[in-house]
DSSP file (Angstrom, degrees, kcal/mol; ACC not computed):
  #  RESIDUE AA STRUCTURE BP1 BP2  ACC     N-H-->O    O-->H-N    N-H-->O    O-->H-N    TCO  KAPPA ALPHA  PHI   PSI    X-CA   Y-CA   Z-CA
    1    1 A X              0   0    0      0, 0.0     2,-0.6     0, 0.0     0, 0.0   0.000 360.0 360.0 360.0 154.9 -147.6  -77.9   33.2
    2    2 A X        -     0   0    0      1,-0.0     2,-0.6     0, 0.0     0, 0.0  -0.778 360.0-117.9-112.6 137.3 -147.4  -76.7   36.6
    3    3 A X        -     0   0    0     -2,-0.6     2,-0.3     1,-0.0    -1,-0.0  -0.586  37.5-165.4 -74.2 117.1 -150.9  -76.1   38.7
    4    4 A X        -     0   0    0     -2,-0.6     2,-0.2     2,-0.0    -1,-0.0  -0.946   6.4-150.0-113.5 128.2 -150.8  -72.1   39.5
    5    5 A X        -     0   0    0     -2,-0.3     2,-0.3    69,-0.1    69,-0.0  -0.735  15.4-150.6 -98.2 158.5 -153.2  -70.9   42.1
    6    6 A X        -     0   0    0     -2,-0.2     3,-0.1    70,-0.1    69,-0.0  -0.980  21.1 -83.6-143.3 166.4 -154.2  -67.7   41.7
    7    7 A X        -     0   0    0     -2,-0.3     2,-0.5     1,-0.1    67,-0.1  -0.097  37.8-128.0 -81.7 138.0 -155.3  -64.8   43.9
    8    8 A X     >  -     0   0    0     65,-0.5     4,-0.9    64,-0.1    -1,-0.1  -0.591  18.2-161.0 -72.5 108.8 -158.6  -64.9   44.9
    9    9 A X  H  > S+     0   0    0     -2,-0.5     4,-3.2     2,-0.3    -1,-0.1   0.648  79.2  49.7 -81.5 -29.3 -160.0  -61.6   44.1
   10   10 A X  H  > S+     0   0    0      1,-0.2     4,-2.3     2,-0.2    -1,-0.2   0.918 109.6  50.4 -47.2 -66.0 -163.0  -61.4   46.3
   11   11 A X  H  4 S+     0   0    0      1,-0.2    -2,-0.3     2,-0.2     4,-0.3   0.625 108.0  52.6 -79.2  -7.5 -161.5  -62.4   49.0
   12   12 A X  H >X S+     0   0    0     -4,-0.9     3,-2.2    61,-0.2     4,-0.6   0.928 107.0  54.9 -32.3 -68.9 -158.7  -59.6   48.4
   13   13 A X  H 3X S+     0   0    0     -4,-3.2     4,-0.7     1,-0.2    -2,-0.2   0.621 110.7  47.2 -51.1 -23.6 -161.5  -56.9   48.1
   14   14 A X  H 3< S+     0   0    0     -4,-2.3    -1,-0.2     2,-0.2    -2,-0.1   0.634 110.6  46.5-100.1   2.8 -163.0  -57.9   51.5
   15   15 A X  H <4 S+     0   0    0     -3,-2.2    55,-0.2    -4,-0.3    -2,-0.2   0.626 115.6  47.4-108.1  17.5 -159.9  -58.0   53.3
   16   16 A X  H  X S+     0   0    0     -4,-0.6     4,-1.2     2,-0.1    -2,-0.2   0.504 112.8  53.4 -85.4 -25.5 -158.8  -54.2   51.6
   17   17 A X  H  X S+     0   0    0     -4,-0.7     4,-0.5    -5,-0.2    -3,-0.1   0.619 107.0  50.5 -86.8  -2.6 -162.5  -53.0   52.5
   18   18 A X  H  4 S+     0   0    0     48,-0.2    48,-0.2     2,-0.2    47,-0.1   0.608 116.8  40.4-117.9 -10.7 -161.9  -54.2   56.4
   19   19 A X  H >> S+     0   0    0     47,-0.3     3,-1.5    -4,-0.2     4,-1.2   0.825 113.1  51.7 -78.7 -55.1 -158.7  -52.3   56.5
   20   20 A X  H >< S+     0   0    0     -4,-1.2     3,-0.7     1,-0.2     4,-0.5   0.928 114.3  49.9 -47.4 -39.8 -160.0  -49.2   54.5
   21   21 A X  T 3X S+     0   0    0     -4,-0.5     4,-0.5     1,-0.2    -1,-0.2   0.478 105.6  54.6-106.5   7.4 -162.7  -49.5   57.1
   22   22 A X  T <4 S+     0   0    0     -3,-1.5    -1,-0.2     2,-0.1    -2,-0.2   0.695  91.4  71.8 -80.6 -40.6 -160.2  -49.6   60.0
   23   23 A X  T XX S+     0   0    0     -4,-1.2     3,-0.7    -3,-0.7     4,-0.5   0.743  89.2  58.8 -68.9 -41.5 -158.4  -46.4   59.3
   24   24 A X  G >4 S+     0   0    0     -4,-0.5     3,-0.6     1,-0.3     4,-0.3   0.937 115.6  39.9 -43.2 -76.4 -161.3  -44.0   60.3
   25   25 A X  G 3< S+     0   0    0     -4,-0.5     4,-0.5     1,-0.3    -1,-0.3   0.262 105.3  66.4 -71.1   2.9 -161.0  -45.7   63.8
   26   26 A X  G <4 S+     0   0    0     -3,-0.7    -1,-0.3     2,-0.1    -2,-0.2   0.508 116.8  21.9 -83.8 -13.6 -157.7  -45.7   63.5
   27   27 A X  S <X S+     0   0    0     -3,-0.6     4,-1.0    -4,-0.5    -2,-0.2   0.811 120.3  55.5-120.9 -54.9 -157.6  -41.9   63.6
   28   28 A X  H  > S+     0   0    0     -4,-0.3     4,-1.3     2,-0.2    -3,-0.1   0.990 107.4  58.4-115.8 -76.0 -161.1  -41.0   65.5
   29   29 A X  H >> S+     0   0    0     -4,-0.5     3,-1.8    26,-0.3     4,-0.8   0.706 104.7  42.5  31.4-101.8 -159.8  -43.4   68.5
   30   30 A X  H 3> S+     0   0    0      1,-0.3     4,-2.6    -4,-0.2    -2,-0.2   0.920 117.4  52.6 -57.3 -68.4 -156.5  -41.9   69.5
   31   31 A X  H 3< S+     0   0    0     -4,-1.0     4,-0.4     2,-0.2    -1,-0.3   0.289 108.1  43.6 -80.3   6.9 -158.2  -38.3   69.3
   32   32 A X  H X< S+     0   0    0     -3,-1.8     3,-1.3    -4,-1.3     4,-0.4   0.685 113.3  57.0 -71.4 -92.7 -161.3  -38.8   71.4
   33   33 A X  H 3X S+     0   0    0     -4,-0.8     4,-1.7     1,-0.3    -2,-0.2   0.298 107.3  43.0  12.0 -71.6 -158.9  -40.5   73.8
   34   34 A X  H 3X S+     0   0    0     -4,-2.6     4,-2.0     2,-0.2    -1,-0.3   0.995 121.0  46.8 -56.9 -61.2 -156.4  -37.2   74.0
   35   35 A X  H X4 S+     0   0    0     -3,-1.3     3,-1.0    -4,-0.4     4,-0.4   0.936 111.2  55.8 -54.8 -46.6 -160.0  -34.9   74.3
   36   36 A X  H >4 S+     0   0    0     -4,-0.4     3,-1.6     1,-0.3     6,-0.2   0.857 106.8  40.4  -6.5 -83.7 -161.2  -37.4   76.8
   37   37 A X  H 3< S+     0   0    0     -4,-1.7     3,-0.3     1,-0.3    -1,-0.3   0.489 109.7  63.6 -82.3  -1.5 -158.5  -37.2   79.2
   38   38 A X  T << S+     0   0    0     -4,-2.0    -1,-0.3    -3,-1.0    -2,-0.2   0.464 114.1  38.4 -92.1  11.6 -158.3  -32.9   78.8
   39   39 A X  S X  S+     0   0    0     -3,-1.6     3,-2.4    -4,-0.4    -1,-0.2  -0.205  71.3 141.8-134.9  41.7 -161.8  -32.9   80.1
   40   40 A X  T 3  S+     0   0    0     -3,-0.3     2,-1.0     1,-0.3    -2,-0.1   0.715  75.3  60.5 -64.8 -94.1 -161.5  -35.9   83.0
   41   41 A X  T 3  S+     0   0    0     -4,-0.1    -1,-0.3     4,-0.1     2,-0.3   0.448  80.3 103.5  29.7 -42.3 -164.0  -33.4   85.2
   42   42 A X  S X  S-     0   0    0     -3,-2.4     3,-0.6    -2,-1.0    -3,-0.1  -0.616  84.8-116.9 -82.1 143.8 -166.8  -33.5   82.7
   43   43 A X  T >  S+     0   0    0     -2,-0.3     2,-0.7     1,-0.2     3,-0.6   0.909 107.3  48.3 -29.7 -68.5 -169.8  -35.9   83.7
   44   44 A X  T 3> S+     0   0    0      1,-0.2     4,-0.7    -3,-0.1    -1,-0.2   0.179  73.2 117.8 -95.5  53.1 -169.5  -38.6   80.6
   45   45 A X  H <> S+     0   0    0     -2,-0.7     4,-3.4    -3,-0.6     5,-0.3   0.938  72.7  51.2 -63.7 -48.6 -165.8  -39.1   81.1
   46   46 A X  H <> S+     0   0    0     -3,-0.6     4,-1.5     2,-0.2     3,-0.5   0.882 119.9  36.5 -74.1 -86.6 -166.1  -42.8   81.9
   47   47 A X  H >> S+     0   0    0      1,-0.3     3,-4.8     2,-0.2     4,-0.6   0.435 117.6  49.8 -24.9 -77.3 -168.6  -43.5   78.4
   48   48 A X  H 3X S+     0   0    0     -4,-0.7     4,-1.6     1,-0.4    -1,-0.3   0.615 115.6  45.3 -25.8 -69.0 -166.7  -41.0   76.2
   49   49 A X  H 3X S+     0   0    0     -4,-3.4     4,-1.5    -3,-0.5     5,-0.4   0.857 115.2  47.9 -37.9 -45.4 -163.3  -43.1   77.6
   50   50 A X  H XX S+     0   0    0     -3,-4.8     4,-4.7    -4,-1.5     3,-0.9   0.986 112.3  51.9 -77.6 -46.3 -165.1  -46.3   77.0
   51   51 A X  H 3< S+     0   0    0     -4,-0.6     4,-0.3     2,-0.3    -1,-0.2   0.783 105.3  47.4  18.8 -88.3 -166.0  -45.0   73.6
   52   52 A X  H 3< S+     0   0    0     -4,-1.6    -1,-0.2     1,-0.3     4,-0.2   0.527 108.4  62.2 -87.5 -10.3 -162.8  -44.0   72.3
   53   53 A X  H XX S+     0   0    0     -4,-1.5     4,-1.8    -3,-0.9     3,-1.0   0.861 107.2  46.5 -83.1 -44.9 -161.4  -47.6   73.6
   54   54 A X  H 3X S+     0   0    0     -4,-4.7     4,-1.4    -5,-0.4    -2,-0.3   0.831 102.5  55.8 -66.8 -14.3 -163.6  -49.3   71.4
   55   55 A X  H 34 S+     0   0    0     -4,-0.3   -26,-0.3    -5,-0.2    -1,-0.2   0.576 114.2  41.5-105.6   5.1 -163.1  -47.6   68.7
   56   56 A X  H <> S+     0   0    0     -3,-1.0     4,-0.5    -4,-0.2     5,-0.3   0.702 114.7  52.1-102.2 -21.7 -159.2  -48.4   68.9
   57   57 A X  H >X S+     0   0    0     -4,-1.8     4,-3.8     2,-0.2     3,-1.1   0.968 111.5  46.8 -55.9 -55.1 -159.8  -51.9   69.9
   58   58 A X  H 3X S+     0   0    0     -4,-1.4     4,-0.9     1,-0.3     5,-0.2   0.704 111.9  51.7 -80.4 -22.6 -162.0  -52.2   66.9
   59   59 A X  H 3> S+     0   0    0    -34,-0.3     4,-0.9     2,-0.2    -1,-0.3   0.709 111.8  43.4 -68.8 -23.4 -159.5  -50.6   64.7
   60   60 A X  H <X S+     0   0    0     -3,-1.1     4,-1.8    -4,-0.5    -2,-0.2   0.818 114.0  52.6-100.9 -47.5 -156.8  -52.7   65.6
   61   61 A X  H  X S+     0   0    0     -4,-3.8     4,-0.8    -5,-0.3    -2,-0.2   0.813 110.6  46.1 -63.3 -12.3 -159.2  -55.8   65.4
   62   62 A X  H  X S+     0   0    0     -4,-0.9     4,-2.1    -5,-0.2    -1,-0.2   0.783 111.8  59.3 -95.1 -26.2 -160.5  -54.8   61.5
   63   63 A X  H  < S+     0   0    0     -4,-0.9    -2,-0.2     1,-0.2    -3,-0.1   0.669 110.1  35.6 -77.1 -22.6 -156.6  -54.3   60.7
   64   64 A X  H >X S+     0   0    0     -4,-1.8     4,-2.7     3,-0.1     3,-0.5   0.785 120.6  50.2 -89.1 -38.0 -155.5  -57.9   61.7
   65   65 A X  H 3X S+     0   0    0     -4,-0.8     4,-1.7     1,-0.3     5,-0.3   0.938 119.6  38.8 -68.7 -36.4 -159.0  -59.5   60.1
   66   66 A X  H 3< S+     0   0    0     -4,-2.1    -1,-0.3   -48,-0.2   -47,-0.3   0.591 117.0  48.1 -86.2  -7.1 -158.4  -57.4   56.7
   67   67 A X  H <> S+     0   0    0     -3,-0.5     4,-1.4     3,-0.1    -1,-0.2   0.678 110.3  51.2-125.4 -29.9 -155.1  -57.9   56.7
   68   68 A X  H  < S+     0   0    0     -4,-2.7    -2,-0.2     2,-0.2    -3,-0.2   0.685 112.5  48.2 -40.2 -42.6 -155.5  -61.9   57.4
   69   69 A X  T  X S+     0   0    0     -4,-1.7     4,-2.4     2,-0.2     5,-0.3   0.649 104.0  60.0 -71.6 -28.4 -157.9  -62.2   54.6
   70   70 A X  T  4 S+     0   0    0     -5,-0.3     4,-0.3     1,-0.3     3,-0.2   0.904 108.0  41.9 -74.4 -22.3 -155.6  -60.4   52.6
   71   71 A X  T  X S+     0   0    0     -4,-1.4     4,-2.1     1,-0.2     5,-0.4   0.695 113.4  54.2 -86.5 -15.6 -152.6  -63.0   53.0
   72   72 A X  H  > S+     0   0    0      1,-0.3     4,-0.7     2,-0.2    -2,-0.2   0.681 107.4  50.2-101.2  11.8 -155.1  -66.2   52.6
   73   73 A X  H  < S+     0   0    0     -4,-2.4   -65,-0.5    -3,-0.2    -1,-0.3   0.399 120.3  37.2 -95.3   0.3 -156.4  -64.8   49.3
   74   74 A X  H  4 S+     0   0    0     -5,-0.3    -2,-0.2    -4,-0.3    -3,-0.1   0.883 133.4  23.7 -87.3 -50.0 -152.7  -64.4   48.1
   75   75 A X  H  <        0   0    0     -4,-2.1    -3,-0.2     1,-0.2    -2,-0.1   0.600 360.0 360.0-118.2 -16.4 -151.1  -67.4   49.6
   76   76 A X     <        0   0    0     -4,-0.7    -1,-0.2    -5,-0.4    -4,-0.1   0.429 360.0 360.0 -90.2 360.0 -154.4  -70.1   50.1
């Protein structure tokens, strides 16, 4: 008989919860960003800006981790 691994289900569900949890910032990101730079004048540009760059950094970084777990519980 031939030894079949088979996907690891856990580790599926946490790298589909780190993607699901990616998408928000995936979205919320880009659109502070755009409001951001239509108010460059207002007082908390520079946070607001820094803000809305973490929360696309941090989108793009839960979308490679979730999506990394999600190939080693198929293919490890």
């Amino acid at each position: 008989m031939q030894d079949r691994k088979h996907t690891d289900k856990k580790v599926l569900m946490d790298g589909i919860k780190m993607m699901a949890g990616s998408l928000p910032l995936a979205f919320i990101g880009p659109v502070v960003l755009f409001s951001t730079f239509k108010n460059q004048e207002h007082p908390f540009f520079i946070p607001i800006l820094i803000l809305a760059l973490t929360a696309m950094a941090g989108a793009i970084f839960l979308m490679f981790k979730g999506l990394g777990k999600v190939m080693k519980s198929l293919f490890d």
